[in-house]
N, C-alpha and C positions, 0 to 999 in steps of 0.2 A: 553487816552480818551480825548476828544474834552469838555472841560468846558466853551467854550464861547455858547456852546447851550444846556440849560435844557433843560435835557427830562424830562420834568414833565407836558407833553400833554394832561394827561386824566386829566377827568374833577376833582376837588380838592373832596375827599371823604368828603361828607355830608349829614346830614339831615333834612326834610322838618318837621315840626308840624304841627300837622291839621288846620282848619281854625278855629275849634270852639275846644276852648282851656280848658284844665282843667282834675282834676283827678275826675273820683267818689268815693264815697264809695265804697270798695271791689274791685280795683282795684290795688288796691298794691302790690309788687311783694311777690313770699313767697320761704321764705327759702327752702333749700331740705327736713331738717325735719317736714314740713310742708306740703310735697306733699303727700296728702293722699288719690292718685289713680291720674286717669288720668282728672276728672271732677275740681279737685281741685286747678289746677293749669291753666286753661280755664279759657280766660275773660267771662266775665260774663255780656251779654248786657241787662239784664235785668234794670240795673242803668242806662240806655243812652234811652232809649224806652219805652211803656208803652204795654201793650197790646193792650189796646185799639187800640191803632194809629196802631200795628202791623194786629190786625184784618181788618182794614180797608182797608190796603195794597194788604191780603190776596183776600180782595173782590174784586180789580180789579182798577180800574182808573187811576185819573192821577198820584199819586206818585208812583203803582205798575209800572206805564211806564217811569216814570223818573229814579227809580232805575235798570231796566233791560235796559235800552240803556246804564246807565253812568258801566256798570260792561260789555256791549257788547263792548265798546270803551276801557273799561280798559284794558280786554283780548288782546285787538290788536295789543300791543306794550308794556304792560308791564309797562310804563312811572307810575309818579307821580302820586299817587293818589291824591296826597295834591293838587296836579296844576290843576287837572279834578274838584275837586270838588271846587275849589276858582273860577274856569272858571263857571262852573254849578249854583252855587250860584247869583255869578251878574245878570247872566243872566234872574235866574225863580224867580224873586221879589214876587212871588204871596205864595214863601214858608217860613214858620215863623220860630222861633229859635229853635223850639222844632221839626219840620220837617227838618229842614236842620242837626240837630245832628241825628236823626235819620237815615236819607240817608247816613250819613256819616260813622258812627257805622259799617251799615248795609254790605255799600260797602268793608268798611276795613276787618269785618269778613268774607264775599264772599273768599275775596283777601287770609286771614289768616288761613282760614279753606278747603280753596278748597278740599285737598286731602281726608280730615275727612268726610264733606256733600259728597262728590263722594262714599265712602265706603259706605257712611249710604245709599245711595239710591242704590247704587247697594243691599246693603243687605236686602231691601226692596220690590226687583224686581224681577218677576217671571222669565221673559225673559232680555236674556244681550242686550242694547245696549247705544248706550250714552245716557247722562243724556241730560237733558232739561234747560235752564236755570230758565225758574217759578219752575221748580223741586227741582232745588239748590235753591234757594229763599224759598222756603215753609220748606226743609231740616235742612234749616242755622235758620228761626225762632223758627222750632221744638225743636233743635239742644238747642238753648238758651233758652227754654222754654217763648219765646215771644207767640207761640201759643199751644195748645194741639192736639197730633196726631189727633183727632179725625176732629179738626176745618181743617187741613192738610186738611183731606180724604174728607170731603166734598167739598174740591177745586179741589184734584184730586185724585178719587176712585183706580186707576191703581196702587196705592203702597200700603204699607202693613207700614203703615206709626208708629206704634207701636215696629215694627222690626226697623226703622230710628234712634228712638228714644233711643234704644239700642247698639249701635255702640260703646261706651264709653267702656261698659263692653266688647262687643267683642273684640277690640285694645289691652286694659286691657290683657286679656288672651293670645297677643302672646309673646311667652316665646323670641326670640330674639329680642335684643335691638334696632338694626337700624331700622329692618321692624317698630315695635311699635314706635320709634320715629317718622318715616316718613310717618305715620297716624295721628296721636297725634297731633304734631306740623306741620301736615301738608307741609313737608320739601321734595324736593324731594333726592330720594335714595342716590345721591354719598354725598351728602352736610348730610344726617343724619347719612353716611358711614363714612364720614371726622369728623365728632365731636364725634363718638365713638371712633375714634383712635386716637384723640389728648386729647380725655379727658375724656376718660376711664367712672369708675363708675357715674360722674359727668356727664355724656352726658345729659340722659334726662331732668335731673332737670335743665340744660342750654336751653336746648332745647324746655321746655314749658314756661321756664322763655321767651326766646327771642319772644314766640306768645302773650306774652300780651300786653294788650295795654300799654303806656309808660306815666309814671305820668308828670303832667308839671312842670316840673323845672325851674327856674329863676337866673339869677346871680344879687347879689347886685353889682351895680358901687362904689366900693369903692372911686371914685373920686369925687360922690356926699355924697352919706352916709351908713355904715355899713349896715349888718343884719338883725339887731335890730331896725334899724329905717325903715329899707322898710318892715319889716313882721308888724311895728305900723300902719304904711301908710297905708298899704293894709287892717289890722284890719280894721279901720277908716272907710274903703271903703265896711266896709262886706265881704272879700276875707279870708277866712279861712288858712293859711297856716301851716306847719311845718318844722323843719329845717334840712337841708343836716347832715347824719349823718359822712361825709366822708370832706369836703369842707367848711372853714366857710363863704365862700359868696355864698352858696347852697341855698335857698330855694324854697319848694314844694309845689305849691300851689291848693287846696284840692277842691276849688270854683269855679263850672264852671264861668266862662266869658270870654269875650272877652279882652285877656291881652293887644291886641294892643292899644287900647282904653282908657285905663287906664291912667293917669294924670302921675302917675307914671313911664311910658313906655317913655311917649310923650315929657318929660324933661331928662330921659336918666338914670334916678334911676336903671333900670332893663333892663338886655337883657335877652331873652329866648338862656337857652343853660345847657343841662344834666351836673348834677352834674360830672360823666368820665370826661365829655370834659373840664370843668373849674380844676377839676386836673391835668390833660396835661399840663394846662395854667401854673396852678401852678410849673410843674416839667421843665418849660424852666425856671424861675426867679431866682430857689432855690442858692444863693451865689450869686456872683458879678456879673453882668451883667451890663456892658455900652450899646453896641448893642448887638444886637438882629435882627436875623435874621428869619420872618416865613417863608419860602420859598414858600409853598406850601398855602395859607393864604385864598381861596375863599373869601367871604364876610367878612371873619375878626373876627369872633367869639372869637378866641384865641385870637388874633393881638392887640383888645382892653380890653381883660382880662389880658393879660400881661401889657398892661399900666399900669391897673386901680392897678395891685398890685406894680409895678416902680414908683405910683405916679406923672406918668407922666413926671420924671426924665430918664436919657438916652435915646438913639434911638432908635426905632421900625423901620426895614423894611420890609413890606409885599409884597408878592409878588406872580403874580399868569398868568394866560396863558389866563384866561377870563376875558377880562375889565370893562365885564357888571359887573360881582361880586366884580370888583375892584371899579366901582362909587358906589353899596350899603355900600363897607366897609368906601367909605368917608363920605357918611351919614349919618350913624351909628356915624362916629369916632367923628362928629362935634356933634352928638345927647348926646352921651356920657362925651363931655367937652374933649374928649383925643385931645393932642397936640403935641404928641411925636412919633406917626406913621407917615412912609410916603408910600405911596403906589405907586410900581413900574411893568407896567405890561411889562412881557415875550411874545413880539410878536411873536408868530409863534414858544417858548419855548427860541429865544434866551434872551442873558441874557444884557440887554441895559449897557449904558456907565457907569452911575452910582452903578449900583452891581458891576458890573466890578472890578473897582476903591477898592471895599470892600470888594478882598481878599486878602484871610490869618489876616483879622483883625479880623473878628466876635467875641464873647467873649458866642456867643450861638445862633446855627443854628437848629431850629424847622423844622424838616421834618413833615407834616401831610399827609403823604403819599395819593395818591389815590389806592382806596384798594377796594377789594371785599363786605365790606360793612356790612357781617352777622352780627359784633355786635351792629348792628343797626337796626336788621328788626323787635324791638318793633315799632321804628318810619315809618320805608319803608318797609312793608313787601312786596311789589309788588317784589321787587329786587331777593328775589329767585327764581324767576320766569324766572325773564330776564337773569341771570346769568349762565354760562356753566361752569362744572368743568372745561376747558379747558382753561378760563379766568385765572383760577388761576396762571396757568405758564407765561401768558401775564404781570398779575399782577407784579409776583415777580422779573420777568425782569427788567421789567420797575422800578422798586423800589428801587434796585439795582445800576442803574442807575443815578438816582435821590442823592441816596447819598454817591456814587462818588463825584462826583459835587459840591454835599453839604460840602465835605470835602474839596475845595478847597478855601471854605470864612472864615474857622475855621482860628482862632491865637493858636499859638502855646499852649496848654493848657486849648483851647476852647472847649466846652462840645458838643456836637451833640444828638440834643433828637429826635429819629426815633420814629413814632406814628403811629398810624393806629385806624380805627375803626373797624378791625376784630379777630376773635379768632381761626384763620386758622395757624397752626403752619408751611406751605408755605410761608405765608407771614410774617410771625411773629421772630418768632427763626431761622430759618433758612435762613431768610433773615442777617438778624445781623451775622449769624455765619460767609457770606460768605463777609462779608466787614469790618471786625475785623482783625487786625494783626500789625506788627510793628507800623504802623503810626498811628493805632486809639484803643484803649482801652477801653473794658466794665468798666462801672462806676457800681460798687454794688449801689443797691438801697439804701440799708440801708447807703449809704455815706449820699446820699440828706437826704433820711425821717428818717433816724435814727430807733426806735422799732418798729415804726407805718412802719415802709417798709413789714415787716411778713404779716400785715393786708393788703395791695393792690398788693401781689406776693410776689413771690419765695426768696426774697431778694435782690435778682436778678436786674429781669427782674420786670416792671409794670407789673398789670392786672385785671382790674377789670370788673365785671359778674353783669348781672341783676339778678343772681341766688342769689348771694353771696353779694352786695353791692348793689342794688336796679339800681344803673345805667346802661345807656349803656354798650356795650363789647368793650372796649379797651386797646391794649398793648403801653407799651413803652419801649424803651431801650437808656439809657443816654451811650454814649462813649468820651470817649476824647482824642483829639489829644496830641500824643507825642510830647514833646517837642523835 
């Protein structure tokens, strides 16, 4: 294999946050013992909207036309919702805070519920044919109880908008799991097909965990102040928060606002990033670490969570195939006080002079794989969309690939942490099985976390569930090079 050129081409697997930032009430995720039916594990936009503003919608004008173009534009490629609606925002200054969360809600549930509002208006329709999109739109407010069938039927007499409204219970009733998952959670068939067979009884409760919305999380910059002092700060400021029950630089912050904005943000106290992903961070540092390598680094999320717990002591090198995400990770690094990153970018995947020079030394090389992305679509649900089972074998190729490569900046007794943010056993276990062997060795989990390993996997392997841990879905697997 050729190590002088990463293939680590696809774009670095990540996620966007909305623009308007914050958890509501009742949005939090809920255990599987907690799922009691298929309505009870459904976000619930009634905390993001009001009726009011939904009736209005209902009656026609300029917001019912701002939200049917920005969901005609979504359809057409799938892309970012988060980039449509930052785009959409600057642009219509004529809409307020309480309007722009509402579009935004509204779009994401279009996005998250497609396949559930298609069921409920077919089952609402006398004659088959496609839906409408004000159809879907009247569907999805029924659907949340933002309006009552009845306010529906007067916008449009042609459905049977009380049979709409009943779709939950009909999902409910089918007795196989994939089908009901891929109504429910809106998923389409092989992807609700792939997480019954990787995770069994466990499917669905993953499965409506992955459709809600995703609480915002924060990390404290340890290099400015713990915890306890950014959850005071933010008190101070009116900002409600709670703390990671998994991560102790986690917290959750419960108040809508505007976190960019924040005094807090703007001196470097806090980066936005899910409690999963600050474990990652964690699972590169655990033991001695001089360097550090994140191979895969996009904007640096991990790159300066790993500082912030090295203290800013030893070397960071990130590194990545997009340069534009390499100048945000240096504006980030300087926002944050970090000094011990340096950021190297892979033109065209090769690997510059400087990495070069840095094998066989590493003391720990962070693969953050580019991945399918499912344990992410609380944040991107557009992505199942865009996504072809077919992707999946592109995926693990390429992954494969990747750390190969990665194993050749390892020192002898250097640890390699393989990561992803999906819960695809493709990409996941079977990726690691097939680049394990003489030279590289599974590290048990319970070596780094010790008891607390039982609580995020198998022992093993990493993994944690929006079901099960309230975070995003992410795997890891530590190995290390034989000496």
């Amino acid at each position: 294999m050729n190590t002088s050129q990463l293939p680590c081409l696809l774009p670095t697997c990540e996620t966007r946050e909305p623009p308007i930032l914050g958890s509501a009430p009742g949005s939090r995720w809920l255990a599987p013992h907690r799922v009691a039916g298929i309505r009870a594990a459904l976000p619930d936009l009634d905390h993001i909207a009001d009726r009011k503003l939904a009736s209005h919608v209902v009656d026609g004008g300029r917001l019912q036309a701002l939200v049917l173009e920005l969901w005609q534009r979504t359809r057409m490629d799938w892309g970012f919702v988060t980039d449509r609606l930052a785009t959409t925002f600057r642009k219509e200054t004529w809409l307020g805070s309480h309007e722009r969360r509402f579009v935004g809600e509204v779009l994401y549930g279009l996005v998250r519920h497609l396949r559930r509002v298609d069921a409920a208006l077919e089952r609402g329709r006398t004659t088959q044919r496609a839906p409408r999109d004000l159809e879907r739109l009247l569907g999805l407010l029924v659907l949340e109880r933002l309006i009552e069938p009845a306010r529906a039927a007067r916008a449009d007499a042609a459905l049977d908008w009380a049979a709409v409204a009943g779709i939950d219970e009909a999902i409910a009733g089918e007795r196989k799991i994939a089908p009901r998952i891929a109504l429910a959670a809106s998923l389409p068939d092989w992807l609700a097909q792939r997480l019954v067979a990787d995770w069994g009884d466990e499917a669905e409760a993953l499965a409506l965990a992955l459709n809600q919305r995703a609480p915002m999380t924060v990390r404290a910059n340890l290099l400015v102040g713990d915890r306890d002092a950014l959850a005071g700060e933010l008190a101070r400021a009116r900002i409600a928060t709670r703390p990671g029950a998994w991560c102790s630089t986690a917290l959750h912050v419960e108040s809508r606002t505007n976190l960019f904005g924040l005094e807090a943000f703007k001196r470097g106290a806090m980066e936005a990033q899910d409690e999963g992903s600050q474990l990652l961070a964690d699972l590169a540092v655990a033991g001695t670490a001089r360097l550090v390598i994140d191979l895969c680094a996009g904007a640096g999320g991990k790159t300066l969570a790993i500082a912030a717990r090295l203290g800013n002591r030893g070397r960071i090198v990130a590194t990545d195939v997009d340069a534009h995400k390499l100048d945000e990770l240096r504006r980030r690094a300087r926002r944050a006080q970090v000094s011990s990153a340096q950021a190297l970018h892979l033109d065209g995947g090769r690997w510059p002079p400087a990495l070069d020079a840095l094998r066989g030394k590493a003391d720990v090389v962070l693969v953050d794989a580019p991945c399918s992305g499912i344990g992410a679509l609380r944040r991107n649900p557009e992505a199942r969309w865009r996504l072809r089972e077919a992707d999946l074998t592109m995926f693990a190729a390429r992954q494969k690939e990747i750390l190969g490569n990665a194993r050749a900046l390892l020192a002898p007794g250097g640890r390699l942490v393989y990561a992803t943010c999906t819960l695809l056993r493709v990409e996941n276990a079977d990726v690691v099985a097939s680049v394990v062997g003489p030279e590289l060795a599974r590290v048990p989990l319970t070596e780094v976390l010790g008891p607390a390993a039982n609580a995020m996997g198998d022992g093993h392997a990493f993994t944690v569930t929006p079901h099960r841990h309230g975070t995003d879905g992410f795997f890891a697997q530590i190995m290390r090079r034989v000496e």
